[in-house]
PANUVO-320050 format. One record per atom (N, C-alpha, C): x negated, y negated, z negated. Coordinates in steps of 0.05 Angstrom, whole numbers, plus 5000, padded with zeros to 4 digits. Example, Ala and Ser with C-alpha at 12.3 -4.5 7.8 and 13.67 -1.06 7.14 Angstrom:
2
473651144844;475450904844;473650664844;474350454858;472750214857;474249994843;
! end
This chain:
677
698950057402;698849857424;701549827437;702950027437;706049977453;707549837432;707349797404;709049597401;708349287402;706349217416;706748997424;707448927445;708048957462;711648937488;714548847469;715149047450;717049087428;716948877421;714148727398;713948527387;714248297405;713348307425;713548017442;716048057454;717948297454;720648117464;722147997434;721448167422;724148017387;722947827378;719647687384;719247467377;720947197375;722347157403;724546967404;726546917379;727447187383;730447277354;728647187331;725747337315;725047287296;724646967287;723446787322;723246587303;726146357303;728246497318;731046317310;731946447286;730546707275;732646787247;730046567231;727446537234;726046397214;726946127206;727746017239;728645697225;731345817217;733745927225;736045987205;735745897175;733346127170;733146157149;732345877129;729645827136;727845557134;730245367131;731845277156;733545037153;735845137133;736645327114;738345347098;741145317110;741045497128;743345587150;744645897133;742845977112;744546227103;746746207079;746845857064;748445717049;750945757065;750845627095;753045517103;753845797122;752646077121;753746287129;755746317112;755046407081;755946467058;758246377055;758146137056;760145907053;762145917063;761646027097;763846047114;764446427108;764146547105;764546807092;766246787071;766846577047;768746517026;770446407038;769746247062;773346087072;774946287081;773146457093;774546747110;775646887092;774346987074;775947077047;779246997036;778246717032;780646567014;782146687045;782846577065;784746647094;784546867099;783347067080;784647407098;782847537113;779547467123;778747487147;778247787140;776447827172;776348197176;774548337151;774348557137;772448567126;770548687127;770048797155;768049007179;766348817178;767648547183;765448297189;763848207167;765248237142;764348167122;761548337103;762648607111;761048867101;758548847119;758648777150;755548747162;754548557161;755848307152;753448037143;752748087114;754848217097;753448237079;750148427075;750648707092;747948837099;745948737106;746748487128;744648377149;743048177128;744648017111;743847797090;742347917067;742448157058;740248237039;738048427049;738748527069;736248727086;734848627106;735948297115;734248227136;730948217128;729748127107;726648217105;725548517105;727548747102;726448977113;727049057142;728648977157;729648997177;727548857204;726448637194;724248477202;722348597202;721248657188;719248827177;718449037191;720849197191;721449447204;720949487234;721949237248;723149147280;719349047279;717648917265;715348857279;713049047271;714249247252;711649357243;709949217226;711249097200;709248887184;707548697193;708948597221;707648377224;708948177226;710948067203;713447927194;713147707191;713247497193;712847167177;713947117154;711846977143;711946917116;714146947095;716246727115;718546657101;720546917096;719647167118;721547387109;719947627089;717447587075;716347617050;718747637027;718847887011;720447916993;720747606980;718647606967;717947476939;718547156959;718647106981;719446786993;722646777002;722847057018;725547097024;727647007000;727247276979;730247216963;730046946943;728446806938;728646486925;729646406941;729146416971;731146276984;733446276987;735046496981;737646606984;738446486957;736746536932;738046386909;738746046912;737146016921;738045676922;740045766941;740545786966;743045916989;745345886973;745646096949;747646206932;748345966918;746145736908;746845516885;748745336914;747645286929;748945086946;752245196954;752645416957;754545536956;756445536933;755045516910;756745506893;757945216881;756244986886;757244706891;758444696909;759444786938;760744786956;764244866940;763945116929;765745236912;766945006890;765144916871;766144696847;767544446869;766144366884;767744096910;770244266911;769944456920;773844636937;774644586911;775044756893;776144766867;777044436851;775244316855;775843976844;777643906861;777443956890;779443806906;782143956909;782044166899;784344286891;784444586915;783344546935;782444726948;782145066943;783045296955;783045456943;780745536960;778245756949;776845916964;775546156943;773546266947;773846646941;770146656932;770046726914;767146766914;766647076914;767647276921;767447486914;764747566929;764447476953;761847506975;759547476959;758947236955;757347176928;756247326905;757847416897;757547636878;756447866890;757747946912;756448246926;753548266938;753247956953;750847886949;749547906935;750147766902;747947736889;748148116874;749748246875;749848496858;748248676885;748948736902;746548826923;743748796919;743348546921;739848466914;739048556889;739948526871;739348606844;739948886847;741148986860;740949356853;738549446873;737049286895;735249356912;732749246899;733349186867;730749116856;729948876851;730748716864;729948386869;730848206852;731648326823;732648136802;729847956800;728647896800;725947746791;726847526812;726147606832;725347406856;728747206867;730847376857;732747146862;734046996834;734247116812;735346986792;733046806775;730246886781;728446616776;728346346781;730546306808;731546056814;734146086803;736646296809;739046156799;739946146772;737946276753;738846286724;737845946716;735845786719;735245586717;736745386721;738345446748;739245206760;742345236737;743145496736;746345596734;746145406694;743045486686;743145446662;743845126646;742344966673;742744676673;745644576684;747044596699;749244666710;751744776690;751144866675;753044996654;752944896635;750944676622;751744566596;752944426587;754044246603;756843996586;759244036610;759244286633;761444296655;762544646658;765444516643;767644766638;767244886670;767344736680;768244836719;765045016721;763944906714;761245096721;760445366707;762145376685;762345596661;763745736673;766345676686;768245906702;766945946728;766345816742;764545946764;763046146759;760646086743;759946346733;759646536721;762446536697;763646716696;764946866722;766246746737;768046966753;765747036777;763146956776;760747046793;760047326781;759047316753;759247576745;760647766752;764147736741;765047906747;766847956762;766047836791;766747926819;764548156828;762448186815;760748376827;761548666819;761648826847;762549086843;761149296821;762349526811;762149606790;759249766792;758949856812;757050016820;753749796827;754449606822;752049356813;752349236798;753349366779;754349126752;751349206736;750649356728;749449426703;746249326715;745149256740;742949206753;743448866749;746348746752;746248456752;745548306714;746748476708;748348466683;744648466656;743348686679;740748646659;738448496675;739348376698;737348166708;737647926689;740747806683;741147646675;739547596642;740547866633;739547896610;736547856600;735347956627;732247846623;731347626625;732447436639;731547196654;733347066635;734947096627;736046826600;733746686585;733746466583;731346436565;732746376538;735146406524;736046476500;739146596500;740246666472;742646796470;745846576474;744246316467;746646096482;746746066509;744346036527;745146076554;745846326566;745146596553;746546806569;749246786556;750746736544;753646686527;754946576559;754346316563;754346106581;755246246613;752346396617;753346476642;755446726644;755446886625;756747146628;758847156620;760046886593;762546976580;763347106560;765247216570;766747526556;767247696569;764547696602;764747946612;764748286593;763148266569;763548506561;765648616556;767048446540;769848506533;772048496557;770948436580;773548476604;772548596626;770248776634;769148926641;767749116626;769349456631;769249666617;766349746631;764949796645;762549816660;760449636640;761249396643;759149256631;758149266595;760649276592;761449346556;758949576555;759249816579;758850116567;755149986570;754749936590;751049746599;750449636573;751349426559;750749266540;750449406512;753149536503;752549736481;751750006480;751450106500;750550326511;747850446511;747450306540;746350446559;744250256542;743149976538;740649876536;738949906512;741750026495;740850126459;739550326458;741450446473;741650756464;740450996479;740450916508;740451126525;736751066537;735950756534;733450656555;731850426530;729350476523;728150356498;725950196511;725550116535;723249966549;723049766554;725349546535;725149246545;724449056519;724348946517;721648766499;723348686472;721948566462;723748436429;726548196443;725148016460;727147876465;729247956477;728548116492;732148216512;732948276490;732048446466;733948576450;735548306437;733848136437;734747926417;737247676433;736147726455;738247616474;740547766474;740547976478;742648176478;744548196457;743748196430;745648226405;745747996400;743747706405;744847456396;747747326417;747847486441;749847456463;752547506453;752947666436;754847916422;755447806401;753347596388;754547536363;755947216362;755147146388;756646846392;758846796391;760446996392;764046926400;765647076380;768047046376;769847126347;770447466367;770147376393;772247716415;770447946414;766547726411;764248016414;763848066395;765547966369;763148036342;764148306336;766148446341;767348556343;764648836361;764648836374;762149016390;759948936378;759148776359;757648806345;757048916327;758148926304;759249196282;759449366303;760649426325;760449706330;757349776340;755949596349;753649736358;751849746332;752749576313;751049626289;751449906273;754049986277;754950266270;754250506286;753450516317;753050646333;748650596322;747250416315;745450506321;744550686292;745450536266;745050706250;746751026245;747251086259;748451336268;746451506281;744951416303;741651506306;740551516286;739251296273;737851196263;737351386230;741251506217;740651646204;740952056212;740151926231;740752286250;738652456248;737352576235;735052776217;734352886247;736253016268;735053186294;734752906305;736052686304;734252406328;730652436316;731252296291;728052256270;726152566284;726652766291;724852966297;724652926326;726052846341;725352976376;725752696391;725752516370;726152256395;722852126397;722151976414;719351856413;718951656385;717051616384;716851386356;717451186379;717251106405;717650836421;720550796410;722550996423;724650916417;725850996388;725151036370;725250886344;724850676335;722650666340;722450336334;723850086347;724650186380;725950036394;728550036375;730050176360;732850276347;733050086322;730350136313;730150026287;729349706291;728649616313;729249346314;732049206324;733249396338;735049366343;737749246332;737849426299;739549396272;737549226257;735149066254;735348926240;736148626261;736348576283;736248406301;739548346288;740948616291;744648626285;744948556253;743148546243;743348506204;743248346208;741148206218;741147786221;742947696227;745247836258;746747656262;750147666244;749947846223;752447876209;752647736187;755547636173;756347506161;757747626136;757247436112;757947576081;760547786097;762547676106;765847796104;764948016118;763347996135;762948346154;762048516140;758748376125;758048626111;759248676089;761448546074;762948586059;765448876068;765648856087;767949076101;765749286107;764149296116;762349536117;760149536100;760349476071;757649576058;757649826057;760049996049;760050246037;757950396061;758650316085;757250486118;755350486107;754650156101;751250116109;749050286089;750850326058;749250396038;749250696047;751450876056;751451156065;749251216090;748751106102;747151116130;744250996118;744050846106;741750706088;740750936073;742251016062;740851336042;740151556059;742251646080;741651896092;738551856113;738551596128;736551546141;734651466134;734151316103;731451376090;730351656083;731851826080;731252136069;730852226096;731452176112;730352256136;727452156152;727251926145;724851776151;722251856137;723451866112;720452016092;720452226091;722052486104;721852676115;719852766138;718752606150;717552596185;713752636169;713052776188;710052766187;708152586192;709652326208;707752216218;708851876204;706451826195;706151536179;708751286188;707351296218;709751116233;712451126229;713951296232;716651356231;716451416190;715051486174;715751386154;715851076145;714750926152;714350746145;716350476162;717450566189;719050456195;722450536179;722250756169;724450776151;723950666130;722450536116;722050466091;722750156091;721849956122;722349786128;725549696129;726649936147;729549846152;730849856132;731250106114;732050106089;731849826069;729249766061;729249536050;730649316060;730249296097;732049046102;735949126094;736349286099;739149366087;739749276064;737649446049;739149416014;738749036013;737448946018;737048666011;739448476022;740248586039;743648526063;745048506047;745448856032;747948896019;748448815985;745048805976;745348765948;744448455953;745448255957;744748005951;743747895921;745648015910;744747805873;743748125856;743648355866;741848555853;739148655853;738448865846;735848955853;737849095889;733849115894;733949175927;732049345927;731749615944;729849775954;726949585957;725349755947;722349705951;720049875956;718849965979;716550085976;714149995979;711850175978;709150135985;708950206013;707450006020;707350066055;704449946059;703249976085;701649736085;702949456110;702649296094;703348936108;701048926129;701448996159;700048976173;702048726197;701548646222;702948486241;705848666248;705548886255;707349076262;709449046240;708749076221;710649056194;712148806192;711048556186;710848296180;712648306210;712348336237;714248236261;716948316252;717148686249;719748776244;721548656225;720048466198;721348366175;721548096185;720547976203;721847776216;723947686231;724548026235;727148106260;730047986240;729648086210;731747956205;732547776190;730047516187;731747246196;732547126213;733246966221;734046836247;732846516241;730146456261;729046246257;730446016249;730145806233;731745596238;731145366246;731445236265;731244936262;727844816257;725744776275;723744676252;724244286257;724444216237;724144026235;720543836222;720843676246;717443536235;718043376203;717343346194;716643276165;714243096156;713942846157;711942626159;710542676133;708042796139;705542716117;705742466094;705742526072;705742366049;701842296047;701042056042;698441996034;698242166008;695442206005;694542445989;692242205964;695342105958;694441895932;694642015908;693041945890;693341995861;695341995849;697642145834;700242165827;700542165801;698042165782;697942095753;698741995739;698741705750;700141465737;703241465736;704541595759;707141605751;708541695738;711141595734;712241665698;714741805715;714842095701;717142275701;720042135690;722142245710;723942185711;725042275679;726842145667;727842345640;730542405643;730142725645;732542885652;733043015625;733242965598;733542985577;737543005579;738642825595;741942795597;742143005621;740843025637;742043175661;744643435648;746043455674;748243655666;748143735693;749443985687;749544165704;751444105731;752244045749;753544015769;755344165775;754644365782;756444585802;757344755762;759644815767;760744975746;763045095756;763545375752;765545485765;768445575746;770145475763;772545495744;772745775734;774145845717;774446165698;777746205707;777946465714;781046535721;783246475698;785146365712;787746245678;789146515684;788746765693;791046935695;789647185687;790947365674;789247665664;788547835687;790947885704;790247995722;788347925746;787547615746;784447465752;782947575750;783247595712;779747655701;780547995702;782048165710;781348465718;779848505746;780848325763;779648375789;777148185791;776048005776;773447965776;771748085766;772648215740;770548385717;770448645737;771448715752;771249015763;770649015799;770148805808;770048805835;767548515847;768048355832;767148015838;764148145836;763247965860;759947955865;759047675864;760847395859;760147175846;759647175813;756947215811;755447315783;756646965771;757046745781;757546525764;760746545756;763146645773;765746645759;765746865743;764447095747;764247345732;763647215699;761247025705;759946885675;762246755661;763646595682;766046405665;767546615650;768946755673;769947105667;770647155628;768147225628;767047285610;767047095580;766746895590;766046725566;769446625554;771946635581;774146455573;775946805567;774547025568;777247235565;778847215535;776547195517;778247265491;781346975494;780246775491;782446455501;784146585507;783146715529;785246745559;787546945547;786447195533;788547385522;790447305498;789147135479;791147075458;792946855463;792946675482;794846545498;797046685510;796946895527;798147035548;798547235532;799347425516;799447615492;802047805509;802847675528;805747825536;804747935565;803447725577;801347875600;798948015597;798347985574;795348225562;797048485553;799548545544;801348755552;801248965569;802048815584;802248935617;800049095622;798148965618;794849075629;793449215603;794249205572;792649255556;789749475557;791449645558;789949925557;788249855581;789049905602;786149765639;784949615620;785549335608;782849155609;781949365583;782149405566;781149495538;778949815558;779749915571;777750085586;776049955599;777049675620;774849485632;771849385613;773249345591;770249165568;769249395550;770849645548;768649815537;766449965560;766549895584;764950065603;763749745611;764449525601;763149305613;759949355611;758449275627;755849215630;754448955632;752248855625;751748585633;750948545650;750948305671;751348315704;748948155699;749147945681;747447655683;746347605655;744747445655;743847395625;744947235614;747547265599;748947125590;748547195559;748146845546;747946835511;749646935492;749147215483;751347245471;753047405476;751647635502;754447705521;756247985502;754248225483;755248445465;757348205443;757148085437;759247875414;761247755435;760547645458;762747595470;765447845484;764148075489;765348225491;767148415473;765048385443;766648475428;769148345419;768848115424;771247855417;773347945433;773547925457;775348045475;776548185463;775748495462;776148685453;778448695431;776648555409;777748455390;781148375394;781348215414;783648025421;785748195439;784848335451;786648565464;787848765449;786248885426;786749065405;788748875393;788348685377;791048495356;793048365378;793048365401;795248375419;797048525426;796048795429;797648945437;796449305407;796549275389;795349425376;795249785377;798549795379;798550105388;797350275403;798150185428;796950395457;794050275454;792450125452;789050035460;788650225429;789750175410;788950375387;788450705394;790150755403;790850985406;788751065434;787450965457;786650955473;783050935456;782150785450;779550785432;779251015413;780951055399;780351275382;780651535401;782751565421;781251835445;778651815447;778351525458;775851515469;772751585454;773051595428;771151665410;770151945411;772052095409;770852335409;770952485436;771152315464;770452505480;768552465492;767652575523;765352575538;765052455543;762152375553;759852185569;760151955566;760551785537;759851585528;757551645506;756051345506;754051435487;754651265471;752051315443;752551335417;753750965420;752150845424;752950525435;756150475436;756950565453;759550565461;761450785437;761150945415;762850925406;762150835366;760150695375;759550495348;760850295357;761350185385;762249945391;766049985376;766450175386;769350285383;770150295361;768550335335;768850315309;768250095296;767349905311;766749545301;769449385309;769649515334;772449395342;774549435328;775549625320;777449775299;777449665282;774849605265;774549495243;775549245246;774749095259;775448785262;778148695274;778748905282;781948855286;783348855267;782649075251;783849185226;784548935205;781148825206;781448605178;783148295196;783448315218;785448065232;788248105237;788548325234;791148325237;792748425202;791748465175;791448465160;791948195141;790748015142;790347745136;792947585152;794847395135;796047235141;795247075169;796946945179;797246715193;797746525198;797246275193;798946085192;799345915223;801045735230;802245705247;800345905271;800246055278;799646205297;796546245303;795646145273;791946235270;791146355253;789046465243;788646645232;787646495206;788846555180;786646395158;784046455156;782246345157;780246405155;779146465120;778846665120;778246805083;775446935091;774747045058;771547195061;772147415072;770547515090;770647805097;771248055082;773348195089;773748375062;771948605068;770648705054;769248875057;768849165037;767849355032;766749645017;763849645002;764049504976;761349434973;759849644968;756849704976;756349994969;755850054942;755750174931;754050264905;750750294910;749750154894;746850204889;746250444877;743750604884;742650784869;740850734859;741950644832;740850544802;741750674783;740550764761;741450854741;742550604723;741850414726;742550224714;746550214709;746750074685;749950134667;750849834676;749049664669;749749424678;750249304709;749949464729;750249424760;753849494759;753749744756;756149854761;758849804742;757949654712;759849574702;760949244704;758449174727;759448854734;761048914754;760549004780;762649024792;764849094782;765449324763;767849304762;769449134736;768449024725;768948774710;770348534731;768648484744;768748264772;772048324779;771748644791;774748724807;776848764785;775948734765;778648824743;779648414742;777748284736;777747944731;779647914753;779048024779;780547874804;783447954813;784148244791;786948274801;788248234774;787248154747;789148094728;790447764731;792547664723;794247534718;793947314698;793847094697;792546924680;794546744674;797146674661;797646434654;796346164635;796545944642;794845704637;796345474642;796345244627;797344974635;794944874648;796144654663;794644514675;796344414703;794644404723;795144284746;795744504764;798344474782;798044744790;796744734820;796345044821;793345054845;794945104868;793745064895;793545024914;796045364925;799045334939;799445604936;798345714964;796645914961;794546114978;797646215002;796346165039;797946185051;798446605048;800446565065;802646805062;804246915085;803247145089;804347185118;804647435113;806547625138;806547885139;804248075143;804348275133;801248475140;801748545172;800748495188;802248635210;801048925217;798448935197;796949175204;798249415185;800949285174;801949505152;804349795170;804749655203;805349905223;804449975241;801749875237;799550075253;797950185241;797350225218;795050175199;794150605203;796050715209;796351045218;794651045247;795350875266;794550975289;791350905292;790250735274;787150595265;786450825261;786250975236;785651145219;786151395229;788651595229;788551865229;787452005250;787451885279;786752015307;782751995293;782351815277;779151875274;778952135258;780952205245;779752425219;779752725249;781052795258;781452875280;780553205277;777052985297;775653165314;772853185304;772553055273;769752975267;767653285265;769453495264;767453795254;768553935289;768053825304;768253935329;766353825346;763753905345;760453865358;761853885402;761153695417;761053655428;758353695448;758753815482;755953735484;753653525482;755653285486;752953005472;753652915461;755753105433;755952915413;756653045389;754953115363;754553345354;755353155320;757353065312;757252815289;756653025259;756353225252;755453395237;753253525234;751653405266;748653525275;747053315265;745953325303;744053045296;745252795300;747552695305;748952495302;749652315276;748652365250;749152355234;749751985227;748751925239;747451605234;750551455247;751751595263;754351555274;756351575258;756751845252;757452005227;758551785199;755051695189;755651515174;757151265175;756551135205;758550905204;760750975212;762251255219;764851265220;766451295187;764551445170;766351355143;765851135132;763950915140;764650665127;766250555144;766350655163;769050535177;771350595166;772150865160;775251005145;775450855126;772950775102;773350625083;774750305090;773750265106;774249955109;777049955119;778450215134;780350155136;781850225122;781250365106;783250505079;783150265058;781450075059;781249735040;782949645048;783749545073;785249385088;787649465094;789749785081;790949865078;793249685060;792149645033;792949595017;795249525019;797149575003;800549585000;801249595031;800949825045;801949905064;803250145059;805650215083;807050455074;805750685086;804050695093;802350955101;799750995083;799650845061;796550835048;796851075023;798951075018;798451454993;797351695023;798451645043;798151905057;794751905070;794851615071;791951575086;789551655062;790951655044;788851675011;787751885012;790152065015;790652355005;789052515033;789052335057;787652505074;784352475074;784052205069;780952155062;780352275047;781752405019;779652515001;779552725002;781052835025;779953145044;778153115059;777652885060;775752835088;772052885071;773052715054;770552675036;770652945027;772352985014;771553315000;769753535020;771153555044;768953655062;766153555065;765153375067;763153195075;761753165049;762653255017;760853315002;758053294996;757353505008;754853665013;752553575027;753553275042;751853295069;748453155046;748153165065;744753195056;743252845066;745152735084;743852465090;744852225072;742352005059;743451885040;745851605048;745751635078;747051355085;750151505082;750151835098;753851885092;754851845061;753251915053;754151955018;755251775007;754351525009;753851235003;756151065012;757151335048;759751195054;761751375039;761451605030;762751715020;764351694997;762751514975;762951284960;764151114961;764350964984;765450714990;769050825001;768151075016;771151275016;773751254989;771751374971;773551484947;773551074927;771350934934;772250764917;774750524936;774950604958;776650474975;779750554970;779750874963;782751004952;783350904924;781350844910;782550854876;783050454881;781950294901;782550044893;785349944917;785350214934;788450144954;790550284946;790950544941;792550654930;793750584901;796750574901;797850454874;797450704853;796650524830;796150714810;798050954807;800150954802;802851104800;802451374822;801851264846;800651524869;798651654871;797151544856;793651684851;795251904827;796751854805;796952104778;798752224797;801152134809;802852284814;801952504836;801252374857;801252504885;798352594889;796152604868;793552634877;791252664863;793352774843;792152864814;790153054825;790853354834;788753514838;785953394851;786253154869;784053104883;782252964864;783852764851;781652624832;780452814813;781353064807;779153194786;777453294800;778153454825;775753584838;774353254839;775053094852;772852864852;771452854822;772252764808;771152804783;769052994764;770253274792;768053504779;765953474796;766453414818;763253424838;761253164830;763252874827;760852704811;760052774787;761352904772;759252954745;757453144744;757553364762;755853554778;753853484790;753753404809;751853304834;751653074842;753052894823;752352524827;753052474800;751952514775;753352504758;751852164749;749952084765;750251674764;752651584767;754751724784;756651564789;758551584762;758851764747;760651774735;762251564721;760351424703;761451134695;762950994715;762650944733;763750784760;766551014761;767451154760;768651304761;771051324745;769351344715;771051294689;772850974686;770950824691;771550594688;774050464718;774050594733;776550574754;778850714750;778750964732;780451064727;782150934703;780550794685;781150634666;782550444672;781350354691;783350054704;786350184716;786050334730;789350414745;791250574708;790050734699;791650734680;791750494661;791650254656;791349984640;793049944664;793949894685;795549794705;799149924701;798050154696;800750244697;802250194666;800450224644;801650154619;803149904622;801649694634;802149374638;804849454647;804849674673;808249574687;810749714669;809049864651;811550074633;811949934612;
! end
């Protein structure tokens, strides 16, 4: 009862502060508080209107004992002050237009006061609206409230900074009002990537989405964006976070980085895939580590949204989960809606009668040029994630190298390692023959060092059987192209020279046609008549490499490897490496290394005797009948006499089918040499 004496004297005061208030007399306080500013005034004066202007509804309150009028009601009070603050700040855009200097710093302390006493709701409900309309086609209104922001003292920054953030109603208008306060306030920076990620998990999908879409608007924030995308998966793959943090704020984390996946761009995640795939592994193994369903299954989510980021044109992470709303929201997090556009209903008429277009001519449109330079097609074949130039790549290399023969040099050996580890990216027609073509074209380019580099490569580790059959096709076919003439700078095209096998027939008549056939085709025929066509003529060029093909294979063949045993179970390898020796001991012919290459094969074979599989034998055959038809007769009696009889004693021994085939070749080289004596 005694405070009503109290109440009935401050009645007077209360109801001249009500109309104050009511008539929007606390605009033109404000107002005059900034002129005082811009001129220097006291700031004793300034520090107790500022107290008096945000505590007058407790102070009221206080002075009657809750028996306050309406208008000094939180929730009526500070809307009023927001509009106060808008009129104030058009007061400000008039000074500024007219060239006028004045100070909004009051303003700001104002508004950073209220908002640290809680009252973000009740005053930025009006000025985020007004500031938002206000700000969209007027630079002057963009700097106003930018420098509104960050006039507010440091110690109310992070209370203003997340009122704003809530009350945005998207990531272009909070851009709008705030700027590049993050980046020019170290306080606010630490609030935004911080404190709202990292440290406090209690605010909804949209702030988050407001928050990182704020960050990703400008070329100065994207910049704090990768970093907060690096800062959350850093939790995220942290094995002691996954055990002791709440599943709330997990999931808050894990929406967080897919919110930051949506808003990044090829070139970013191009500079940080390696992060994302390292933090992507460690924090799925951490995720399906956890006991409890949730937190597995939110790792299974984020992971997948990753790999799908980073592997665009590959396979992507996949699990079993169950597709519930919870699921289906988080995998929504990382697209970024677009645009809906209405789309006018078509009548739902019968479509039968109409006649299909005929796309019988159509052509393809988009076609991507193929690199004209070698060192192009190295850095696409080994790095390029455009699967369509990779395709051109591919299809124009062999062109590309036998053109440029002086720049396939340079690089030989790199690319000739590039296409034997090549893989196929895409389903391209043809792609094992197109590669071998390459191959092909790099070997008769540069023949030594890629020779010499393939035949290492044969007998050592962790290639498989694939890869060094490939190595012995290549050989081969280099062998028989660089062998064969050329005419103006192409290859004649002739029959394939080849090692024909011997049949296992007893038959007299198989084995004495062939060599009838090969005796017909190297004897000498004079004849009148018309004369024939003269057969082009070029240098052997395979007659000074024809050593580096051949001897690095005789090597290492009785030296069993751990996965590669060519005397074990490799045999099938085995075999096509001596029809390979053969083919290149054919293609020898009148070379100056072919007595030595003779003389070493039929050590090779002499070892290899015995073997027990019918396909080596057969090449073994094709071995010894490859020395008696390349080697000049004269070097077979002279230089290689002892070998041909042991040959002679083991086929009449233990192949004694062959013998005729045998007799009858030896017949021919001695009939050769009588001819030249």
């Amino acid at each position: 009862e005694r405070a009503w004496p109290a109440g009935r004297r401050l009645q007077p005061i209360v109801e001249v502060l009500e109309r104050f208030v009511r008539e929007g007399r606390l605009a033109a306080l404000m107002w005059e508080v900034c002129q005082q500013q811009a001129r220097g005034g006291p700031a004793e004066l300034q520090d107790a209107l500022l107290a008096g202007v945000v505590a007058l509804p407790d102070r009221v309150s206080n002075s009657l004992r809750g028996r306050n009028p309406a208008v000094f009601f939180p929730q009526n009070y500070f809307p009023l002050l927001g509009a106060a603050i808008v009129e104030v700040l058009h007061e400000i855009s008039a000074s500024l237009r007219g060239g006028s200097d004045c100070s909004i710093s009051f303003v700001s302390q104002v508004l950073g006061k209220v908002c640290v006493h809680g009252r973000q709701k009740e005053i930025l409900s009006v000025l985020v609206p007004r500031l938002a309309d206000l700000t969209k086609s007027d630079c002057i209104w963009q700097r106003i409230c930018w420098r509104l922001v960050e006039c507010v003292p440091e110690r109310w920054m992070e209370a203003v900074v997340l009122g704003f953030v809530q009350r945005a109603p998207g990531a272009d208008v909070l851009s709008r009002l705030l700027g590049n306060l993050v980046v020019k306030n170290k306080q606010a920076q630490f609030v935004v990537t911080q404190k709202f990620l990292l440290l406090q998990y209690g605010y909804t999908t949209a702030v988050l989405q407001n928050l990182l879409g704020y960050l990703s608007l400008d070329s100065l924030r994207r910049a704090l964006l990768i970093k907060v995308l690096q800062e959350l998966l850093e939790t995220w793959s942290s094995s002691s976070a996954v055990k002791h943090s709440p599943a709330e704020q997990q999931e808050y984390i894990s929406k967080a980085i897919l919110i930051c996946l949506s808003h990044l761009k090829e070139p970013e995640i191009e500079s940080c895939r390696q992060e994302l795939l390292t933090s992507m592994m460690e924090g799925v193994k951490c995720h399906l580590d956890s006991s409890l369903p949730q937190i597995r299954r939110l790792g299974m989510i984020v992971a997948e949204s990753i790999s799908s980021k980073i592997n665009t044109d590959g396979p992507v992470l996949k699990f079993q989960y169950e597709e519930d709303d919870e699921a289906r929201e988080l995998k929504s997090l990382l697209v970024q809606a677009p645009s809906i556009c209405a789309v006018p209903s078509l009548p739902d008429d019968n479509d039968d009668d109409l006649t299909p277009y005929d796309m019988s001519e159509d052509k393809e449109l988009k076609k991507t040029k193929a690199p004209v330079y070698i060192r192009d097609c190295i850095e696409v074949l080994t790095g390029s994630e455009d699967t369509d130039k990779w395709e051109a790549t591919v299809k124009a290399l062999e062109s590309l190298v036998r053109k440029n023969p002086a720049a396939t040099r340079e690089v030989s050996v790199e690319l000739a390692k590039i296409l034997l580890h090549l893989e196929e990216k895409t389903c391209i027609e043809g792609f094992a023959e197109l590669r071998q073509r390459a191959q092909v074209a790099v070997l008769t380019v540069d023949p030594i060092p890629v020779a010499q580099y393939l035949t290492s490569q044969f007998y050592s580790l962790n290639y498989s059987l694939r890869q060094r059959m490939d190595i012995l096709d290549v050989l081969v076919l280099a062998a028989r192209e660089l062998s064969f003439p050329k005419v103006h700078g192409k290859i004649k095209h002739v029959e394939k020279p080849c090692v024909q096998l011997l049949p296992g027939s007893d038959s007299s008549n198989d084995w004495r046609k062939i060599v009838d056939e090969r005796i017909k085709s190297k004897t000498r025929r004079f004849a009148k008549g018309p004369s024939q066509v003269q057969v082009a003529s070029g240098p052997n060029e395979f007659n000074s490499v024809a050593g580096h093909f051949f001897f690095p294979l005789l090597q290492n063949f009785d030296r069993p490897l751990s996965t590669f045993d060519l005397l074990g179970e490799d045999h099938f390898v085995l075999g096509r490496l001596v029809h390979t020796l053969a083919v290149l001991m054919y293609l020898a012919v009148n070379t100056v290394a072919v007595t030595a290459m003779g003389k070493a094969l039929m050590e090779f074979v002499w070892a290899l005797r015995f073997h027990t599989d019918s396909y080596v034998r057969q090449g073994l055959l094709s071995c010894i009948s490859s020395v008696l038809l390349s080697v000049p007769a004269e070097h077979l009696l002279n230089n290689m006499t002892e070998e041909l009889l042991e040959t002679q004693s083991w086929l009449g021994g233990k192949m004694w089918w062959c013998m005729p085939m045998f007799f009858w070749l030896v017949l021919q080289f001695a009939c050769n040499i009588s001819l030249k004596l």
